[in-house]
Structure formats: C-alpha cells, structure tokens
ROZA-746976 format. One record per residue: chain; residue in three letters; residue number from 1; x, z, y of N, C-alpha, C, O in turn. Coordinates in pm, whole numbers, plus 32768, in hexadecimal, padded with zeros to 4 digits. Atoms other than C-alpha are relative to their C-alpha. Example, Ala and Ser with C-alpha at 12.3 -4.5 7.8 and 13.67 -1.06 7.14 Angstrom:
REM ROZA-746976
> A;ALA;1;8059;8000;7F89;84CE;830C;7E3E;805A;8000;8078;80C2;8042;8076
> A;SER;2;7FAE;7FFA;7F89;8557;82CA;7F96;7FB3;8049;806D;7FE6;805A;80DC
REM end
This chain:
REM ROZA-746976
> A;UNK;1;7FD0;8088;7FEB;AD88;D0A4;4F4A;8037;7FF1;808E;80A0;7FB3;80A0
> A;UNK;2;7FD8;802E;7F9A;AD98;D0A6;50B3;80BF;8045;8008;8128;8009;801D
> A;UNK;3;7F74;7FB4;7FF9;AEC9;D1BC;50AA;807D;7F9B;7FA3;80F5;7FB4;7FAD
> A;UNK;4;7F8A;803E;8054;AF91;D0BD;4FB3;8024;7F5D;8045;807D;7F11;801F
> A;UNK;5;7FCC;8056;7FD5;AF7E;CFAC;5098;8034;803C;8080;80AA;8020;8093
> A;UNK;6;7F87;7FD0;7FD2;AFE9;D071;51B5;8074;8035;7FBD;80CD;8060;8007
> A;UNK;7;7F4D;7FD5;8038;B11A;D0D3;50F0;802D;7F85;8001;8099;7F7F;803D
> A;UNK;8;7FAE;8080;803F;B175;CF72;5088;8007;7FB9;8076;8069;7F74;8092
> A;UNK;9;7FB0;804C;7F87;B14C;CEEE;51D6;8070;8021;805D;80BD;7FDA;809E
> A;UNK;10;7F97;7F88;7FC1;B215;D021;5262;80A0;7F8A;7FBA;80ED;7F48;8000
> A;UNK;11;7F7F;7FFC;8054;B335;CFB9;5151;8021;7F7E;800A;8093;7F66;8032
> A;UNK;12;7FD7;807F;7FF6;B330;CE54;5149;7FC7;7FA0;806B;7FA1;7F2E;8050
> A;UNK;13;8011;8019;7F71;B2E4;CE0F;52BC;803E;7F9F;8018;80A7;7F9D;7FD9
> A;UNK;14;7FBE;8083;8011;B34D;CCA5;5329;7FF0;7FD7;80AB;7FDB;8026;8107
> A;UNK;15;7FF1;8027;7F63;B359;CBE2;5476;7F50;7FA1;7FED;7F21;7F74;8055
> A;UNK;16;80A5;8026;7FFF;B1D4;CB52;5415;7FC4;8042;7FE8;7FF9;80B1;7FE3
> A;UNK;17;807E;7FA7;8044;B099;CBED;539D;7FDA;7FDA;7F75;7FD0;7F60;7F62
> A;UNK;18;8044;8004;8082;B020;CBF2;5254;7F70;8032;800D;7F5B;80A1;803E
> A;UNK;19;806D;7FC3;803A;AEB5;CC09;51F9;800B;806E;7F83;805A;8064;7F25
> A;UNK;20;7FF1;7F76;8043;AE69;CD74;514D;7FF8;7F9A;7F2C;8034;7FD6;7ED2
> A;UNK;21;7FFC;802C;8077;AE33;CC86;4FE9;80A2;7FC5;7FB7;80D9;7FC4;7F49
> A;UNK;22;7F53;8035;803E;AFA6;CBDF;5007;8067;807B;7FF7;80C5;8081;7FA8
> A;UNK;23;7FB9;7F8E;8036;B02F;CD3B;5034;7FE4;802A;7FA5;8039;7FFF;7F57
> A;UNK;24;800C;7FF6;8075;AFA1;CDCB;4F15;8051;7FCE;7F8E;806B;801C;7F32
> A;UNK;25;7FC6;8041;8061;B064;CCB9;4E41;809E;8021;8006;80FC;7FEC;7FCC
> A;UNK;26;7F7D;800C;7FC4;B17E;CD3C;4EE0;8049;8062;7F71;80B6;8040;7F42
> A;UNK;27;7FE0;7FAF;803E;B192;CE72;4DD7;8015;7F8B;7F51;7FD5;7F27;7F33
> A;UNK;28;7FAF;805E;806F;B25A;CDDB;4C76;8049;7FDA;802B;80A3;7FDE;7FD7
> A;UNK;29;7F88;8046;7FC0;B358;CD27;4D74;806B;8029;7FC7;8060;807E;7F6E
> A;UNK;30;7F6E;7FFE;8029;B4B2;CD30;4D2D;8061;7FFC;8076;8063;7F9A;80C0
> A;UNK;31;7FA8;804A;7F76;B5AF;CD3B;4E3D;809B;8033;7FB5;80B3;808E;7F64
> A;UNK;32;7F8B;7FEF;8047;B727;CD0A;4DF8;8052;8052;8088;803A;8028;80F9
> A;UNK;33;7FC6;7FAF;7F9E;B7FE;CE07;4ED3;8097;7FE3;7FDE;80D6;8027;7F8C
> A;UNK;34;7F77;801F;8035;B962;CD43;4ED7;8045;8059;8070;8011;8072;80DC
> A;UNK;35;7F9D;7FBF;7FA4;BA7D;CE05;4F7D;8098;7FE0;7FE5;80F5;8031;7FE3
> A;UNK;36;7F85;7FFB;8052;BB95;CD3B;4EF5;8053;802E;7F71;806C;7FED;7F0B
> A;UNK;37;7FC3;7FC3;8093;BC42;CE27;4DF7;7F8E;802F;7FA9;7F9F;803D;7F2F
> A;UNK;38;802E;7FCE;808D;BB14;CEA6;4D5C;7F4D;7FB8;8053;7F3C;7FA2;80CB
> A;UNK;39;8099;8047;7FFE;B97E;CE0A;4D60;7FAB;806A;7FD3;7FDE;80B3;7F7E
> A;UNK;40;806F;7FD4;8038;B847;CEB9;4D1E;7F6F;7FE7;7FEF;7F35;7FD3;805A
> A;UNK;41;8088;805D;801A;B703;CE42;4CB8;7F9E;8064;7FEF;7F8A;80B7;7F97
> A;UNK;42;80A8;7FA1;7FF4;B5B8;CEE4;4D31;7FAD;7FD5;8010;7F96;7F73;8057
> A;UNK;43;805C;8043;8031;B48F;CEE1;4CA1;7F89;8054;8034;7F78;80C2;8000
> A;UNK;44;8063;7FA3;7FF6;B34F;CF60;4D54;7F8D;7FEF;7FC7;7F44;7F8C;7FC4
> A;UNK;45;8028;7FF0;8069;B2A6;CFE7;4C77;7F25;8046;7FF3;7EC5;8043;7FA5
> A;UNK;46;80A0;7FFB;7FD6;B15D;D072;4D41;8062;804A;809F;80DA;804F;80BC
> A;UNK;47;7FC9;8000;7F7F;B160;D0F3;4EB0;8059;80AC;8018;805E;80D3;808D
> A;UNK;48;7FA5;7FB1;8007;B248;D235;4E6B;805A;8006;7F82;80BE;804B;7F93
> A;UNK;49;7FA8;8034;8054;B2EE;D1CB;4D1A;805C;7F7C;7FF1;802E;7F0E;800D
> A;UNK;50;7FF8;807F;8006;B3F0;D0DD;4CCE;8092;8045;7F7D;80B4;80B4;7F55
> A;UNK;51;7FA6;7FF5;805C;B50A;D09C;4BD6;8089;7FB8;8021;8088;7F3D;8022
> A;UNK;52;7F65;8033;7FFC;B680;D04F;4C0E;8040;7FE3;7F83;8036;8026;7F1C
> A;UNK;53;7FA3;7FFF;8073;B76F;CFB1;4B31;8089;7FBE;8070;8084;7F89;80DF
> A;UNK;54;7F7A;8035;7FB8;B8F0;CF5A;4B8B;8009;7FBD;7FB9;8007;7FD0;7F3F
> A;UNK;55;7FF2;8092;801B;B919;CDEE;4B81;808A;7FC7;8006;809B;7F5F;7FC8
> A;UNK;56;7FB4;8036;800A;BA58;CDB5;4BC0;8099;8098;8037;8083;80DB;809C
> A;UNK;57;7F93;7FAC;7FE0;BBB4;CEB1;4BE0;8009;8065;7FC5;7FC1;8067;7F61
> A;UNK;58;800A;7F6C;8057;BC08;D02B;4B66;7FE0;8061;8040;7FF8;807D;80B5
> A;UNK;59;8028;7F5F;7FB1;BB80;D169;4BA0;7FF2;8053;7F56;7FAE;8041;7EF1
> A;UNK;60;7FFA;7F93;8083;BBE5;D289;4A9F;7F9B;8049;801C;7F94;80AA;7FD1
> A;UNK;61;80AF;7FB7;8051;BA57;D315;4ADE;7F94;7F86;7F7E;7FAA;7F24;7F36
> A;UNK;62;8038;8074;8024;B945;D27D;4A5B;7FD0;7F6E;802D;7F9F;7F4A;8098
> A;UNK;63;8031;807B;7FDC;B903;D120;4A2E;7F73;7FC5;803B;7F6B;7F5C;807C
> A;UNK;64;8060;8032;7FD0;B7A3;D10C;4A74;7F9F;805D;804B;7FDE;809B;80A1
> A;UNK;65;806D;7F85;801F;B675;D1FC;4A9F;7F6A;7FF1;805B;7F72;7FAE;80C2
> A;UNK;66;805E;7FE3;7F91;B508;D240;4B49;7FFF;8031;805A;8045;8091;803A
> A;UNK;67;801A;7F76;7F93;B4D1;D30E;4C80;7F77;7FE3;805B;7F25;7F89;804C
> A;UNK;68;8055;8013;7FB8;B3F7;D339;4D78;801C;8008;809A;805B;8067;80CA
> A;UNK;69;7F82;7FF2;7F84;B456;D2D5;4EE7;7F7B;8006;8056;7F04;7FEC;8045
> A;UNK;70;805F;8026;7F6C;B3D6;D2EE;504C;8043;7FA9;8062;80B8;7F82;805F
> A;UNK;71;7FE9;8067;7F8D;B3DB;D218;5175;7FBD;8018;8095;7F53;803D;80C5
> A;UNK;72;8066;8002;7F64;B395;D20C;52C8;8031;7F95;8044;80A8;7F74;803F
> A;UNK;73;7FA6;806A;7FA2;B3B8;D0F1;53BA;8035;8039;807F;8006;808E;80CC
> A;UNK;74;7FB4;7FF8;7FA7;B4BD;D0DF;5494;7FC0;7FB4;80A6;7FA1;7FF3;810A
> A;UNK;75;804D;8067;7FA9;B42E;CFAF;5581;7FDF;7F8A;7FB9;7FFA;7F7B;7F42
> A;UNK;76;8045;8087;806E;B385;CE51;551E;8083;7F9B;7FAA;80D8;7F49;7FCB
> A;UNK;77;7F9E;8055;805C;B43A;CDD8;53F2;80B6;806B;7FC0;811F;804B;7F8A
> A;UNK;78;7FA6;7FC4;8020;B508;CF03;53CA;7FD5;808D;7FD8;7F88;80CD;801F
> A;UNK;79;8054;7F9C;802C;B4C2;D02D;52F4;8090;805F;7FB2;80FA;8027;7F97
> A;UNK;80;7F8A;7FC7;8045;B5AF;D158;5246;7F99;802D;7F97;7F21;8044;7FA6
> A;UNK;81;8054;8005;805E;B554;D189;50F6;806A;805A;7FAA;80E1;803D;7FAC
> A;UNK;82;7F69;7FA1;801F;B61D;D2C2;5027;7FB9;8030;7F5F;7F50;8007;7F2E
> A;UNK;83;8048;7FC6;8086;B5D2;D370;4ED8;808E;8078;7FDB;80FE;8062;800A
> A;UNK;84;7F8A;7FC7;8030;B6BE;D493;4E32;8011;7FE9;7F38;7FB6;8006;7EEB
> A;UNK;85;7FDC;802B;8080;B748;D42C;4CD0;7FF0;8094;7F92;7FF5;810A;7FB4
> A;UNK;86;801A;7F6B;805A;B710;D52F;4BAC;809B;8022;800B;80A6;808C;7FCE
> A;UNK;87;7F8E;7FC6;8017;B89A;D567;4BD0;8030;8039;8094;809C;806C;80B2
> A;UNK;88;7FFA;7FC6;7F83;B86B;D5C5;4D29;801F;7FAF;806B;7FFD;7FD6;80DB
> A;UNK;89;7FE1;8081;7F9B;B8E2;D48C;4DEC;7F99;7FF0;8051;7F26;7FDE;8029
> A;UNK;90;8084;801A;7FA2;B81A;D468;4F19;8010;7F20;804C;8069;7EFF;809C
> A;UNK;91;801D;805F;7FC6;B7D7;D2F6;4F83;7FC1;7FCF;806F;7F49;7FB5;8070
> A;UNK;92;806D;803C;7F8B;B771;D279;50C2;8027;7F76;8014;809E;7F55;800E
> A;UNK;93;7FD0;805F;7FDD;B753;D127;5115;7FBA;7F85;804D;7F64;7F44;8010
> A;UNK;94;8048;8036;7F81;B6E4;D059;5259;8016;7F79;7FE1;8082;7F3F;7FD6
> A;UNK;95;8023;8082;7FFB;B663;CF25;5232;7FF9;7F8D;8055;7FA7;7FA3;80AE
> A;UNK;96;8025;8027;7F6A;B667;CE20;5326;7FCA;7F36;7F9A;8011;7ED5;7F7C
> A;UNK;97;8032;8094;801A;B574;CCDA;5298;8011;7F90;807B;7FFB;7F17;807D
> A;UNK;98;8016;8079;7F5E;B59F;CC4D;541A;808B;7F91;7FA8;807D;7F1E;7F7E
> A;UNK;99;7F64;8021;804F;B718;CBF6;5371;801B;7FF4;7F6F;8063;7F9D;7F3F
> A;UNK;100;7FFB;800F;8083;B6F3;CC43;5211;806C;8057;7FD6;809B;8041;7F66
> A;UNK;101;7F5E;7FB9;8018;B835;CD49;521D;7FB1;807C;7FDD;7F53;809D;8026
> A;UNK;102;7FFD;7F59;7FFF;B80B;CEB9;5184;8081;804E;8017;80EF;8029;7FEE
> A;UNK;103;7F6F;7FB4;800D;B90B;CFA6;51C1;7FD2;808F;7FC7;7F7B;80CF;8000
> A;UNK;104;8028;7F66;805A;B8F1;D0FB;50C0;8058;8055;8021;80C4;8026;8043
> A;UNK;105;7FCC;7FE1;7FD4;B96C;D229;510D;7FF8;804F;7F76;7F86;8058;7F48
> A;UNK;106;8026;7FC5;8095;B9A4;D2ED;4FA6;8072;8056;7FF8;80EB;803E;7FF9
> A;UNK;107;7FC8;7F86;7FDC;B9E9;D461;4FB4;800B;8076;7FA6;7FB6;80CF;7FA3
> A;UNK;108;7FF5;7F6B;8073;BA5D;D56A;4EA6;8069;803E;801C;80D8;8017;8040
> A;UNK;109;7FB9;7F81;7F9A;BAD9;D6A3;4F11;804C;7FEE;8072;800F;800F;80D7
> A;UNK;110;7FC7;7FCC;7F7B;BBF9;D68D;5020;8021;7F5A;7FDD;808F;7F48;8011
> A;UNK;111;7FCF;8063;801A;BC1D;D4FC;4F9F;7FB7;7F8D;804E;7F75;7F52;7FF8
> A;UNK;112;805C;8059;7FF9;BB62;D3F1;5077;803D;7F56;8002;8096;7F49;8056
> A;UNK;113;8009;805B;801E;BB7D;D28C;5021;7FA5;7F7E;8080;7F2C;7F69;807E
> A;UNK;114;806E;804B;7FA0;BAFB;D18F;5145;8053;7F51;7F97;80BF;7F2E;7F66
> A;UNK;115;7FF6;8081;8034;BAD4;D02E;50BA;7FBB;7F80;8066;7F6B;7FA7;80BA
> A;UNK;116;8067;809C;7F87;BA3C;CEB1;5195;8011;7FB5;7F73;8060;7FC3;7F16
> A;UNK;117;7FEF;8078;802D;B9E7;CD90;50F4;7F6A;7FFF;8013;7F2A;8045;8061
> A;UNK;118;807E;8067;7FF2;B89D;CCC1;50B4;7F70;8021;7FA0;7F74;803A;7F28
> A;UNK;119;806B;7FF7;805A;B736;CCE5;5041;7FCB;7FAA;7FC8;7FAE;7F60;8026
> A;UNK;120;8029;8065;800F;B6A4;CBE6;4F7A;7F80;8008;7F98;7F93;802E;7F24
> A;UNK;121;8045;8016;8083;B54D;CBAE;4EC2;800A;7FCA;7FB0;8013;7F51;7FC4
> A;UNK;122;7FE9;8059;8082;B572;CB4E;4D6A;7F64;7FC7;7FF0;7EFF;7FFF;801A
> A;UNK;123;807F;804D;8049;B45E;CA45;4CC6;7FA6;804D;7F9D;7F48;8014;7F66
REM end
C-alpha cells in the first residue's frame, strides 16, 4: 500500500497536499490529454497500469490499448510519465498540473512526433 501511494503522489503531484486516503482515490481517474488535432483519454488503472483510448483525431495504429507506464517527478506538480506501445511507439509525456499543459513526445523508429496542449480530469 504504502509503494502505491508513493507512485500516485509521484504521478499526480499538485501545488497542495493530499492526505495518503485522497490519493488512493486518485487510481480509476480519467484524465483527457487534448492536443488540438487529436485527444486521449487516460485511465489509471492502479499505480503502474493504465488504459488509453483516442478520443478525438486519426492515427493509422491502434485505437486504444493497456500498458504499463513509469514516472518520475520532474519538480512539485510536474512529473514525466512514458510507456512503450505493443507496436513499438515509445511515449513520453511531461505533465505540468501547476498549468494543466502536457506536451508528448511519441517515438517509432527514426519518426518522433512532439505534441502541447492541456490536461484535464474527467468526472
């Protein structure tokens, strides 16, 4: 237990404190990852699983899938958080809750992809 709330405070690190019981609630969240042309919606799922789906735009991989990601914080309220896709796509992507902006950096073979836009918890 203790190792799953250090992860979740690691990952979803804020400009207050949370008591170790409101983090906990943190795992099920939803956060929407807009970047303009395309959205993604993540779902954590426990404190090294989570699930992606694409919410909004195209991508000729897949549309959704599980993985399993890591994180480390950057500084308070800012954390990079990455996973590699079963098609090999590597994802990294720095969080910043001080602002609410992610920017992803998404990398297969000699192809990298940098994206900005906004983080948002869903209800």
């Amino acid at each position: 237990m203790r190792s799953v709330v250090w992860i979740l405070s690691i990952l979803f690190a804020t400009s207050y404190c949370l008591a170790a019981d409101e983090r906990a609630r943190l795992v099920g969240s939803t956060y929407l990852f807009d970047c303009g042309d395309s959205a993604y919606e993540i779902t954590i799922e426990s404190g090294t699983e989570l699930h992606w789906k694409l919410f909004k735009g195209d991508y000729p991989g897949p549309q959704e899938d599980q993985e399993t990601y890591y994180k480390s914080k950057i500084a308070d309220g800012i954390v990079l958080m990455s996973w590699i896709e079963a098609s090999g796509l590597g994802v990294y992507n720095v969080l910043n809750f001080n602002n609410s902006t992610v920017t992803t950096h998404a990398r297969e073979g000699d192809t990298t992809h940098i994206n900005k836009g906004k983080v948002t918890r869903l209800p």
